[in-house]
N, C-alpha and C positions, 0 to 999 in steps of 0.2 A: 479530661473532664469535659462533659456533654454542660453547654451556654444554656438557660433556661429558653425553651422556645419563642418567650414571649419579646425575647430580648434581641433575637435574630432578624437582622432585615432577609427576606429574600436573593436567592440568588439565581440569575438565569444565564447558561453555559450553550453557545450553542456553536457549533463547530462547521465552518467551509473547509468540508473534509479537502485535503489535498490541495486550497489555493492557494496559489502564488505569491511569497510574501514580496516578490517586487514589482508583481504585476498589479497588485495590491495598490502597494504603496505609489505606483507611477498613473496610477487609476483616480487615484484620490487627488494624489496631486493637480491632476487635470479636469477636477472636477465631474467627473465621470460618475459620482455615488454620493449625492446627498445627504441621505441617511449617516450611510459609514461615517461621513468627513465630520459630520454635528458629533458622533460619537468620539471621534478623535479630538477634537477640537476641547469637548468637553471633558475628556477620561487622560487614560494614558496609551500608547502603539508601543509595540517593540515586536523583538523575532524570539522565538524560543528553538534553541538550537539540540544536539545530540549526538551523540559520540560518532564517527565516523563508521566505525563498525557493529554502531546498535545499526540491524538489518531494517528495513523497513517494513516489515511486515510482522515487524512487532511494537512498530511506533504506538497501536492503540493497547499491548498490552503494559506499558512504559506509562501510559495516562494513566489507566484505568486502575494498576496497582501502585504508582508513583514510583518507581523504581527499576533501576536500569538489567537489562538481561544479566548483564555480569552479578547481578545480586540474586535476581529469582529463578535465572536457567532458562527464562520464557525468550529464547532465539527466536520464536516463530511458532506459525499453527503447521508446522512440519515434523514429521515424527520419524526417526533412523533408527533401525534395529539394524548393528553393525553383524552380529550373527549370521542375522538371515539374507541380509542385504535388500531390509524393506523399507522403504522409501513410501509414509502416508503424508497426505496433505491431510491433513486435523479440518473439519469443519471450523467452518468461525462459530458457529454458534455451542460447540462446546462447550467455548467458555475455558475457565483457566481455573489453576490449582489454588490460587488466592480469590479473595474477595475481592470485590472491586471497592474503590474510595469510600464508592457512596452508600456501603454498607456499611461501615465505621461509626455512622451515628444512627444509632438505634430509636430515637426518640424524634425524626427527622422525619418531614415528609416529602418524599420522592418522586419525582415526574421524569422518564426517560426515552425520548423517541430515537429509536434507528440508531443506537451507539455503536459501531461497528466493536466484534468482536465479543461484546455482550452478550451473555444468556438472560434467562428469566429469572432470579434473585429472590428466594422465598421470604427471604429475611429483611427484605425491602419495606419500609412502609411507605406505601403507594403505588402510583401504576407506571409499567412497563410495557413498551409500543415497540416491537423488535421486527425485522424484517417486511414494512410497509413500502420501502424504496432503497436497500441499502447498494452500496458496490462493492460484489460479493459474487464469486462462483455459486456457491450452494449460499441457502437462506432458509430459516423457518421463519415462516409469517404467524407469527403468536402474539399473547399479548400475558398481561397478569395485571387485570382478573381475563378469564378466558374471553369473557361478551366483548369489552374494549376493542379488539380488533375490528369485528363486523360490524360494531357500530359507528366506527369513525369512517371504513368502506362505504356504508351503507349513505352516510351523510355526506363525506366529502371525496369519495371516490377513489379508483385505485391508484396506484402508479402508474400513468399509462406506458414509459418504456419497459417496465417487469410485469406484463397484463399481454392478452392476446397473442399473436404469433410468435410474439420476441420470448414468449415466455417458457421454461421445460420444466416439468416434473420428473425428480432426477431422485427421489425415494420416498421413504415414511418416517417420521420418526415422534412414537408416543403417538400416532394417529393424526399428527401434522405433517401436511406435505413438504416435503424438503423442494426447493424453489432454485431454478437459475436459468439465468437468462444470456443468449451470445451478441456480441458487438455487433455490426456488419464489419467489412473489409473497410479499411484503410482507404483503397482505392478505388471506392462508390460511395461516390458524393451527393448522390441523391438520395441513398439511406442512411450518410449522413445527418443530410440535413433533416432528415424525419426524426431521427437520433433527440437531434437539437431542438425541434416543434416539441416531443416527448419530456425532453429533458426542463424545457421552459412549463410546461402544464405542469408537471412535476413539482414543481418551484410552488407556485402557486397553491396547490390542493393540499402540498407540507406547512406552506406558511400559513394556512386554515385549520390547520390539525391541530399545529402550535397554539396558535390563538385560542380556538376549542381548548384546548387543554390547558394554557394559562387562566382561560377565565374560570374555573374549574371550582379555584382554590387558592388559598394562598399557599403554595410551596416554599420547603426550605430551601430546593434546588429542583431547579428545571433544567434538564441533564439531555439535548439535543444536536441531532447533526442533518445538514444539508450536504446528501451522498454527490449530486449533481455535478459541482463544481471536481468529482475524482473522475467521474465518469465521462466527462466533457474535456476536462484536462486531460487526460488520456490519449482520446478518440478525435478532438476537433481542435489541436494546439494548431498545426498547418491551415486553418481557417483563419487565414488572416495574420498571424506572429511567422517567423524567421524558423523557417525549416527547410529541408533537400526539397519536401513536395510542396510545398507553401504555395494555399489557393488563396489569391485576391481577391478580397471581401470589402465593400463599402467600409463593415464594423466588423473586428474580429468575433467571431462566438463565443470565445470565452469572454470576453466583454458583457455580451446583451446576459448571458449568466449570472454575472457577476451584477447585474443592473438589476437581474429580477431579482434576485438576492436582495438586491438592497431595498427594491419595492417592497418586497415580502416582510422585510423589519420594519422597514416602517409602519405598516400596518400593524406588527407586534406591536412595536413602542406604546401605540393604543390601549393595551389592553394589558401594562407591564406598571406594578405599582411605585407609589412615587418614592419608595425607599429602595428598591430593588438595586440589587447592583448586578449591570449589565456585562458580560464578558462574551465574544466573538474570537472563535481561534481554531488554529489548524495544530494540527501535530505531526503533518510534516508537508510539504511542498509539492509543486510540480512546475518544470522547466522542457525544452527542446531533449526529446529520448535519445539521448547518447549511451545508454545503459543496455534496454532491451537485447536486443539482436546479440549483443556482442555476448551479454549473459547465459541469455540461452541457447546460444545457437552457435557462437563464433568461442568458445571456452568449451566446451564437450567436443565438438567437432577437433580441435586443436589438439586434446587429448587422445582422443579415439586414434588420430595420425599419429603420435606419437609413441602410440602403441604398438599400432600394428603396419604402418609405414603406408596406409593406403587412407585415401579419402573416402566420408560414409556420404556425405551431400557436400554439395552445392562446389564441386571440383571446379578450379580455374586455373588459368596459367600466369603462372608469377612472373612479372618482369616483361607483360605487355601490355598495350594500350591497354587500360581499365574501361569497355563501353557506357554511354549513356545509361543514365535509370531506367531502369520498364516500368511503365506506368498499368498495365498491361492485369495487373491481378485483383482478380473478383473472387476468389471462393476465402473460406476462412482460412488464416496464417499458415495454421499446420498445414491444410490440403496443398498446398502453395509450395511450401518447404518440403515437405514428402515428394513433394514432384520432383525434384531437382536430386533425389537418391540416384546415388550410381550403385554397379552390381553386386559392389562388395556392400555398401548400404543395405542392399534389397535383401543381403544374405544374414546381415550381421544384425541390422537394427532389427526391433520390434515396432512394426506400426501404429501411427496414432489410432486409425481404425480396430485394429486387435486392442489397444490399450480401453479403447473407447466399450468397447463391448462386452470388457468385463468391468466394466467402472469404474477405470481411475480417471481420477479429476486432475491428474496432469497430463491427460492425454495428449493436450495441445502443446507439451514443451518437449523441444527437440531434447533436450536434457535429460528428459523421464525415457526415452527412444534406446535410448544406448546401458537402459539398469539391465539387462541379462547378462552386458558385457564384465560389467563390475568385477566380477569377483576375480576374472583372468589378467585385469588392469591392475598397475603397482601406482596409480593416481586415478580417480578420475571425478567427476562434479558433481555434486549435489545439487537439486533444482531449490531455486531461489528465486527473489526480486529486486534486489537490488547489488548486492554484493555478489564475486565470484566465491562459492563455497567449494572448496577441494579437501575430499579427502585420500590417506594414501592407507593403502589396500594391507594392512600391517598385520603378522603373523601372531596368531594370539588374540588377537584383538577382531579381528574384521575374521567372517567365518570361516572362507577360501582366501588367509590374508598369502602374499607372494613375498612380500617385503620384510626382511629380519627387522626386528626393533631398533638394534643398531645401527639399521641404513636409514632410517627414518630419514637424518638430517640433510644425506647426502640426495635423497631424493628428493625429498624439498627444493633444497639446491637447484636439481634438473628441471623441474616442472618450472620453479622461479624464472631460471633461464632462460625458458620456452617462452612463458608471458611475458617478459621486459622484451623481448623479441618482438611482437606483434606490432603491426603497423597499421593504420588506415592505407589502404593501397591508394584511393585516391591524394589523398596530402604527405603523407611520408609521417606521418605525428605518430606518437607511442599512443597504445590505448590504455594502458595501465599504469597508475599513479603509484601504487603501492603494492606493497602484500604482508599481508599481516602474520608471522607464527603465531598461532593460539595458545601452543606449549612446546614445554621443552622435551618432554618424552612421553612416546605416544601413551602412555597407559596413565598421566598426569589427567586433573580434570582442566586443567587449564584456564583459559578463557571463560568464565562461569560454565564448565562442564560444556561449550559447542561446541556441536557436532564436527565443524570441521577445524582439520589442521590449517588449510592456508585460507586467508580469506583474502579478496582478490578486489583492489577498491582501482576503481577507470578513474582517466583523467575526464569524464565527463565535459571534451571537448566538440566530439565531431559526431552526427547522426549517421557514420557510417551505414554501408553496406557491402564492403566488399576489405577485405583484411589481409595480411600476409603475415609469414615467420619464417626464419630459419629453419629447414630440415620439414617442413608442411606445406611448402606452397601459398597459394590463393586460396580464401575462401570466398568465394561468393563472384559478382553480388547477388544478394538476395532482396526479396521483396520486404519493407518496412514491417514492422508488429504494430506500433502505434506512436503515434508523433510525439506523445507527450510523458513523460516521464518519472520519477518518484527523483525525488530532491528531500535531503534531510532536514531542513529550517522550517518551522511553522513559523506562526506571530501568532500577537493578540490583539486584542482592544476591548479597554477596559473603562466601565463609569458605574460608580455610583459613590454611596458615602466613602470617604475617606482617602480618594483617588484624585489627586490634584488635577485640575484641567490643565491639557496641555503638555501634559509630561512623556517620559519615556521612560519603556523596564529599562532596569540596570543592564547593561551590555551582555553579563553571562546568561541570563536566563535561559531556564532548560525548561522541557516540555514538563518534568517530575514538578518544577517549582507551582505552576501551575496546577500541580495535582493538589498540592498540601496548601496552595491558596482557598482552594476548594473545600478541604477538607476545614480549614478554619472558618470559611465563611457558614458551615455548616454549623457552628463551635464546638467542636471538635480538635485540640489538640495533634499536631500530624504526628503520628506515633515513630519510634525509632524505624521501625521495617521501613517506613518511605523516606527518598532519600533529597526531597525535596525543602527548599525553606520558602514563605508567603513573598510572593510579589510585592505586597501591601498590606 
């Protein structure tokens, strides 16, 4: 049952995609963030956590519908036709099979900038700002009503790291341009730091937009995200925090981020009514990249050897001195990693250049490099982001399957083996915490119907770059992807009526709880489909 409007205080949501909920919290502490700490001081802080094996690159579809992939099938913007053995990366601005939260209240009016993952919502009442600044491969820069967009260009200007050279036009869609934009390298620190100038202007021109758009109206919910802090956490963790490359900085980057951040609300809070209830959250994290490499690049590679008894990159010799890091690489990751193919590689893989040319958007992951092999493999990995995704190549099931259904388990077994196997060459540590069966027989939907049978979770200890196993040898080393990582934990911070000063979420809180916060503050009832209950 929909609350009479007049009865609603406002509510403003505005998300530090991807910050750090202990950089956060050790930030505050140190008086680092004015703004933030009044809001603490005055509201409530906690973490919102997430299953282990929700992927993270479904963390915003977990917000957005309140509910966990085990419930909706939404694994990711990743699409497996096991027939064909086709492997898409889904646009984000697809959008998804459910509605999002904030179309549950009909009688509600609506304000949303840059939601990752978010499409344009016809059934929205109010306005939609999508694709202005997000971090995102592909992007449509839309709005709804359509003028919206070039008016708020027109007044408070682009994004300038998704604007000029950084920027590609990468298709059409409906007459809008599909938009994205590439990092620089890891190991150019001067386009870096221009990274960082962009990413602070950035800061500023969103927290003007914001403002523009709060004074607008009064909203029942103002529905926003500052991309910055994914894209900074990423690219500029070794600026300053504890990594293999860690550059000495007076102030870390993610720091002066994290400050204009809190500039930027402050100058909100100005223009945010005095009933409003304030909420600041992420939906999931970002720490030291122990994941990347190993994901994409050290789990395919590992397989491909297992396969066929030969190495496709980055061949080393197991069981000698492991050399110093190279600091040494400037072109983009993939060009980097393709460089270090041996002969059977140059035979067997498919190029990121040939992938690139006919337009797949995983060109750059060693992972997507080795799908013509699939179908001859009785394992091999699905591209991902944060979890290892493995499937096995099963008769019946997968189109050229190899593997009788009966050996399903025994194969599981083998691959398991191979992974509890891998080592960081430099420390001797295991890379892999876990591994998950998703089902017990392959034709089962399993794990909310995902895609894959093992799912592969790291102890997210070491920012390797060079690995070993049983019966494969050395991999590597290889050159870095990016310093900064996806971590499952978001937080919150929360003030206005009804939210004691001072307090803290209950210790479970999950990211869903948050959703159906939302959806009450809207009043709105969270319906059975979401699987979340109100913070407050």
């Amino acid at each position: 049952m929909n609350a009479p409007r007049s009865a609603r205080s406002p509510a403003v949501a505005i998300a530090l995609d991807a910050m750090s909920p202990m950089l956060l919290e050790a930030w505050l502490d140190a008086g680092h963030a004015p703004v933030l700490a009044r809001l603490r001081r005055e509201g409530a802080l906690g973490r919102l956590g997430k299953s282990d094996w929700d992927p993270n690159e479904a963390s915003w579809s977990i917000f957005l519908q309140g509910a966990s992939p085990g419930r909706t099938g939404m694994w990711g913007h990743l699409h497996f036709d096991a027939a064909a053995y086709d492997y898409r990366e889904l646009p984000i601005y697809e959008g998804w099979s459910q509605p999002p939260f904030y179309q549950r209240a009909p009688h509600a009016r609506v304000a949303v900038l840059d939601i990752p993952f978010a499409s344009p919502e016809r059934r929205v009442d109010g306005v939609q700002v999508l694709g202005w600044g997000p971090e995102a491969n592909q992007f449509l820069r839309v709005s709804q009503p359509p003028e919206l967009m070039p008016e708020l260009v027109q007044r408070h200007g682009a994004h300038p790291a998704y604007d000029g050279l950084g920027q590609r036009k990468v298709g059409t869609r409906d007459g809008a341009p599909v938009l994205s934009f590439r990092v620089p390298s890891l190991y150019d620190e001067a386009a870096l730091s221009r990274l960082e100038h962009d990413m602070l202007e950035g800061i500023r021109r969103r927290g003007a937009i914001l403002e523009d758009l709060l004074r607008r109206e009064r909203w029942d919910l103002l529905l926003a995200a500052f991309a910055e802090p994914h894209v900074c956490g990423h690219m500029l963790w070794h600026f300053g925090l504890p990594h293999p490359m860690h550059v000495p900085v007076a102030q870390p980057s993610l720091l002066r981020v994290f400050q204009a951040i809190d500039g930027a609300l402050g100058r909100l809070l100005q223009a945010l009514p005095d009933d409003a209830t304030l909420v600041l959250f992420s939906v999931s994290g970002m720490k030291e990249n122990c994941t990347d490499v190993p994901l994409t690049l050290f789990l395919p590679e590992a397989l491909l050897r297992l396969e066929f008894g030969q190495a496709g990159l980055a061949e080393g010799v197991a069981g000698t001195p492991v050399p110093p890091p190279s600091m040494h690489y400037r072109r983009h990751w993939k060009d980097e990693v393709w460089a270090l193919r041996t002969p059977f590689g140059e035979r067997m893989l498919e190029s990121p250049d040939a992938q690139g040319r006919r337009g797949d958007a995983l060109d750059w992951n060693p992972t997507n490099w080795s799908r013509p092999l699939w179908p001859r493999m009785r394992a091999f990995v699905l591209p991902s982001y944060l979890q290892g995704m493995i499937r096995i190549n099963v008769t019946g099931r997968e189109g050229a399957g190899v593997v009788d259904p009966s050996a399903i388990g025994a194969e599981c077994d083998r691959v398991e083996a191979l992974l509890r196997g891998l080592v960081d060459a430099r420390t001797g540590r295991a890379l892999v915490r876990d591994v998950v069966r998703t089902r017990s027989q392959p034709f089962d939907a399993g794990l909310g119907n995902h895609p894959a049978d093992l799912l592969v979770i790291w102890t997210d200890r070491d920012a390797t770059d060079c690995v070993e196993g049983p019966g494969i040898g050395r991999i590597g080393p290889v050159p870095q992807f990016r310093s900064g990582g996806h971590a499952q934990t978001g937080f919150c911070i929360a003030r206005g009526p009804g939210i004691p000063a001072g307090s803290a979420l209950r210790d479970d809180a999950r990211v869903v709880d948050l959703s159906a916060t939302l959806v009450q503050a809207m009043g709105v009832t969270p319906p059975p489909s979401m699987e979340g209950r109100p913070l407050w």
